[in-house]
Biotite code that builds the C-alpha atoms (Angstrom):
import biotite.structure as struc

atoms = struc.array([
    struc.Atom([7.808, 1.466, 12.656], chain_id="A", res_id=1, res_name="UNK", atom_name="CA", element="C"),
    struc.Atom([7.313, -1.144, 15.442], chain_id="A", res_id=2, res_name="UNK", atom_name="CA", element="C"),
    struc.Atom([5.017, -3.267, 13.954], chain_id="A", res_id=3, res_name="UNK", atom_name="CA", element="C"),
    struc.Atom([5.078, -6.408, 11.203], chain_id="A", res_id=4, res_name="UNK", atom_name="CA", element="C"),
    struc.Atom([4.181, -6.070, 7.648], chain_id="A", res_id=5, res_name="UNK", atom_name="CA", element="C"),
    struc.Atom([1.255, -8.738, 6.621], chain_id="A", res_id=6, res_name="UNK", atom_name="CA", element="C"),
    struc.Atom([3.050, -10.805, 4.608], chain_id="A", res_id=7, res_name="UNK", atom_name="CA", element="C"),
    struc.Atom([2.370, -14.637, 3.357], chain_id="A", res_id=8, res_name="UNK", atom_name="CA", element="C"),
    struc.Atom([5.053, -16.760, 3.521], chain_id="A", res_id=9, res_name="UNK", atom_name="CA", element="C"),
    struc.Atom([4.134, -17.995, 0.011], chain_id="A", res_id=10, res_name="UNK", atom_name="CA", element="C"),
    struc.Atom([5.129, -15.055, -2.094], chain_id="A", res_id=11, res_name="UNK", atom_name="CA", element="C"),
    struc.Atom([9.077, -14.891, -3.199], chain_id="A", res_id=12, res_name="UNK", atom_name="CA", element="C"),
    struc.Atom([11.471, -12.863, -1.404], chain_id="A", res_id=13, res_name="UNK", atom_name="CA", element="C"),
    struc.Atom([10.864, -10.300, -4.205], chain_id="A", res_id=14, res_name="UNK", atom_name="CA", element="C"),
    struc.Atom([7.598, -10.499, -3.878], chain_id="A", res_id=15, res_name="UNK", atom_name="CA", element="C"),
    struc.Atom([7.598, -9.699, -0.410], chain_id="A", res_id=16, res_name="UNK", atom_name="CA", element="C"),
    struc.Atom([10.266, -7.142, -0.651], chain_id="A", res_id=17, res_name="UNK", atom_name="CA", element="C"),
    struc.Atom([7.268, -5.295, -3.187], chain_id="A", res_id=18, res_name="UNK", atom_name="CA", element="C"),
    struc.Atom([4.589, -5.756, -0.746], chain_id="A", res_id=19, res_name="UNK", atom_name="CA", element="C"),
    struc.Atom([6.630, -3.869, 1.793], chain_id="A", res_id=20, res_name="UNK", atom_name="CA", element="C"),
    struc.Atom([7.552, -1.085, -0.289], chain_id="A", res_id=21, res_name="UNK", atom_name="CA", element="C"),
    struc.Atom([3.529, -0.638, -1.081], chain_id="A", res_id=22, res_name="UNK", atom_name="CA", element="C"),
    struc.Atom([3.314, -0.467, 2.533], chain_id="A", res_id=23, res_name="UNK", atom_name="CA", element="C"),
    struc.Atom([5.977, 2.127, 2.965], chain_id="A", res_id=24, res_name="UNK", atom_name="CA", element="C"),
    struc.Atom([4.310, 3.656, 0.317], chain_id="A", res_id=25, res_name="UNK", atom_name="CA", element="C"),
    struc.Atom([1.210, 4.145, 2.208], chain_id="A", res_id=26, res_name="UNK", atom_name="CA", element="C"),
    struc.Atom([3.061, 5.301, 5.387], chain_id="A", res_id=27, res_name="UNK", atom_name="CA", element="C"),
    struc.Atom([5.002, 8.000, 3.719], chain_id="A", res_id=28, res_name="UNK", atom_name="CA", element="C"),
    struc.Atom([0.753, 8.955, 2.413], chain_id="A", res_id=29, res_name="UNK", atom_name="CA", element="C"),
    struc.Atom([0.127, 9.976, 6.069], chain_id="A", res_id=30, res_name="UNK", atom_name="CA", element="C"),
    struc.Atom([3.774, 10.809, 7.220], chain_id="A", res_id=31, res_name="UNK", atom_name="CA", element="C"),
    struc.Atom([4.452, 13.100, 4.349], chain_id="A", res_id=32, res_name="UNK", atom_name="CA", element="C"),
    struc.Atom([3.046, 13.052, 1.429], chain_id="A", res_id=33, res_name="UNK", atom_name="CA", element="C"),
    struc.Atom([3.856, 11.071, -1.665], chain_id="A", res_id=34, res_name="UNK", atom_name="CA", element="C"),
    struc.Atom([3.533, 11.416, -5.860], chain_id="A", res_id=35, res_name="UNK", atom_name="CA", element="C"),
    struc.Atom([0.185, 9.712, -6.944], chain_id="A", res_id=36, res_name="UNK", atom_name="CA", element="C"),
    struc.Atom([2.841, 7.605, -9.782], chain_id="A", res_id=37, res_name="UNK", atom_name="CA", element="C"),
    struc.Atom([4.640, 6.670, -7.147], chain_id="A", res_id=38, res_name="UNK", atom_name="CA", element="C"),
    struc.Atom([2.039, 4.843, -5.383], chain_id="A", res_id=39, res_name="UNK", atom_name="CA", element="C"),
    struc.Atom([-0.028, 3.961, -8.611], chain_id="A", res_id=40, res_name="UNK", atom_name="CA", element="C"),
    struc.Atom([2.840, 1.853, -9.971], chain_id="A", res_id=41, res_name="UNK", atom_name="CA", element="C"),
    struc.Atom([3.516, 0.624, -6.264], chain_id="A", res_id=42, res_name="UNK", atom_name="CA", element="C"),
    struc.Atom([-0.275, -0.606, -5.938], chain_id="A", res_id=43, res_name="UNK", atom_name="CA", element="C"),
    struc.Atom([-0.215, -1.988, -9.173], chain_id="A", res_id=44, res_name="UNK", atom_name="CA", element="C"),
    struc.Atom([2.606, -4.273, -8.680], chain_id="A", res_id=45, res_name="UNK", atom_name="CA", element="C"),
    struc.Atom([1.315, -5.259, -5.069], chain_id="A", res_id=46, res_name="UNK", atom_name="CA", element="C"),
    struc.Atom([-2.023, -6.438, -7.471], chain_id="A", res_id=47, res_name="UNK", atom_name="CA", element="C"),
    struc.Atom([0.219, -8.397, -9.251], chain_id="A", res_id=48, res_name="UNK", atom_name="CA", element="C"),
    struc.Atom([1.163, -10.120, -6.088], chain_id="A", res_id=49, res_name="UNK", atom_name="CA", element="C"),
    struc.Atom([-2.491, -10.164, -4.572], chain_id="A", res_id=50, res_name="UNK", atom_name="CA", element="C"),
    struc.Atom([-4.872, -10.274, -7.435], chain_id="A", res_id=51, res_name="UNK", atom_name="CA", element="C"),
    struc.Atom([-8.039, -11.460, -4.955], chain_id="A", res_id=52, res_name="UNK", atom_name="CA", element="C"),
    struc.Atom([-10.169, -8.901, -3.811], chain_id="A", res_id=53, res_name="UNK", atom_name="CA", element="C"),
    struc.Atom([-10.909, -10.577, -0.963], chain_id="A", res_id=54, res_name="UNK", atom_name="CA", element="C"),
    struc.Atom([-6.876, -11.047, 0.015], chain_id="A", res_id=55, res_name="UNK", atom_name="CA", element="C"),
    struc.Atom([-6.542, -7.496, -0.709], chain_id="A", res_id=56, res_name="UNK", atom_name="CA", element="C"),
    struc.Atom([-9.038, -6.343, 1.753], chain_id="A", res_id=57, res_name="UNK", atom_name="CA", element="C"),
    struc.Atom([-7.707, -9.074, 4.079], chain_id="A", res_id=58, res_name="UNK", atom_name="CA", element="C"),
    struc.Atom([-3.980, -8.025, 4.030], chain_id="A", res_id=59, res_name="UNK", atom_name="CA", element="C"),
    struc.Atom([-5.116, -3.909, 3.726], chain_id="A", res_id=60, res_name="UNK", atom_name="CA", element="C"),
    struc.Atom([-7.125, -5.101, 7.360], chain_id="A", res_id=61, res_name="UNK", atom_name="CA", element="C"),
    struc.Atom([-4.205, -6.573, 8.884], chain_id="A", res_id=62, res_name="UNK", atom_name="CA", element="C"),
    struc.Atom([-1.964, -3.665, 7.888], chain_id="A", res_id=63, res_name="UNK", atom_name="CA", element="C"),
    struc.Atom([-4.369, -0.765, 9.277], chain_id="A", res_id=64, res_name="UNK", atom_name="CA", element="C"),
    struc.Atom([-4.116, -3.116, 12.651], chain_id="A", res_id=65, res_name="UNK", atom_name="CA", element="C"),
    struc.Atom([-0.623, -2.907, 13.156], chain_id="A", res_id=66, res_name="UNK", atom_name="CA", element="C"),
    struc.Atom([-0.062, 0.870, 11.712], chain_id="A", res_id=67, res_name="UNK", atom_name="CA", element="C"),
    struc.Atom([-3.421, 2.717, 12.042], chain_id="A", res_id=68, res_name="UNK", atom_name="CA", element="C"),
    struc.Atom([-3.296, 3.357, 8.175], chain_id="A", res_id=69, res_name="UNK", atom_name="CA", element="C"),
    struc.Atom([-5.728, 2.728, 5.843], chain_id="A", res_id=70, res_name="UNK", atom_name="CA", element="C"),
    struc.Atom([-4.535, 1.593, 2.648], chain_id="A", res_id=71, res_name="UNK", atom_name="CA", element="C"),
    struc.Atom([-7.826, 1.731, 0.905], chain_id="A", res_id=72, res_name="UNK", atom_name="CA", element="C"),
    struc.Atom([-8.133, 5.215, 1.517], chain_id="A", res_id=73, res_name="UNK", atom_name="CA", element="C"),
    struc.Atom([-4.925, 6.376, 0.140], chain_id="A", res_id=74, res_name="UNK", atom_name="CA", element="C"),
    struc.Atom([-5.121, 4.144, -3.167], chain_id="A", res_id=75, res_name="UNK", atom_name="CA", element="C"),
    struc.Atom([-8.836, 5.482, -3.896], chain_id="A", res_id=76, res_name="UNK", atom_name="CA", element="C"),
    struc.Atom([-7.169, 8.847, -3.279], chain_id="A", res_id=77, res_name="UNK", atom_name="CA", element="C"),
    struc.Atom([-4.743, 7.680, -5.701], chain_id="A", res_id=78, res_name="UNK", atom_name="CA", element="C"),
    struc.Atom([-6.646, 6.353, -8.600], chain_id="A", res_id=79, res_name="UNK", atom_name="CA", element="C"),
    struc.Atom([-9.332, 9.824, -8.190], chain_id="A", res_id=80, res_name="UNK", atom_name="CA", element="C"),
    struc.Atom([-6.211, 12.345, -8.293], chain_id="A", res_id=81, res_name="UNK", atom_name="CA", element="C"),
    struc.Atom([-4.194, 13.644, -11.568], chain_id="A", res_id=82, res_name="UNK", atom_name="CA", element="C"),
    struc.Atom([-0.943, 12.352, -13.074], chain_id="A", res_id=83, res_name="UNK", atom_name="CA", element="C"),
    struc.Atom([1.484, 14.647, -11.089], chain_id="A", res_id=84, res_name="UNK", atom_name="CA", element="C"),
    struc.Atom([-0.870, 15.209, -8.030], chain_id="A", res_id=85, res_name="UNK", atom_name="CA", element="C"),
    struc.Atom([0.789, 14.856, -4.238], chain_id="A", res_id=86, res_name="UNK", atom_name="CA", element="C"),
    struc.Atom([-1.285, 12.255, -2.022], chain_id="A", res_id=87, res_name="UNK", atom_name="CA", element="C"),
    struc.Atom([-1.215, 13.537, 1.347], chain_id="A", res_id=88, res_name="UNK", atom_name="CA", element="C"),
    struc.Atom([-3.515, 11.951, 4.099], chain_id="A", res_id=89, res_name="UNK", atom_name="CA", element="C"),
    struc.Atom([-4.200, 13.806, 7.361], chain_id="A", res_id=90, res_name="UNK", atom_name="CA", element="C"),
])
């Protein structure tokens, strides 16, 4: 990883900390695969950080910049697969 995280400088260092392991989260989609609870719980804390739609999308933008990922892909992947299911992104 040679790139930044988006991150606002608003959040807590907790909150920050989350946001980056949602990211991770979404790496390890495309690097390797990854448990759809895994990710679920991780996006649903990151929406407790960035409830806005629009900030979502903005941050998910800034993200696929840096890394070439797309976290919208993976967590609609996410919420159509089973409890139990494997996300893996190609």
């Amino acid at each position: 990883m040679d790139y930044q995280y988006p991150i606002d400088y608003s959040w807590s260092t907790k909150e920050i900390i989350d946001v980056i392991s949602f990211f991770e989260k979404i790496e390890k989609a495309y690097e390797s695969g990854i448990e759809r609870d895994e990710l679920i719980n991780a996006y649903r804390r990151f929406k407790e950080i960035v409830p806005s739609k629009a900030e979502e999308n903005t941050v998910y933008r800034e993200f696929e910049e840096v890394s070439g990922y797309s976290s919208y892909l993976v967590v609609k992947k996410a919420k159509e697969a089973n409890p139990g299911d494997k996300i893996v992104m190609k």
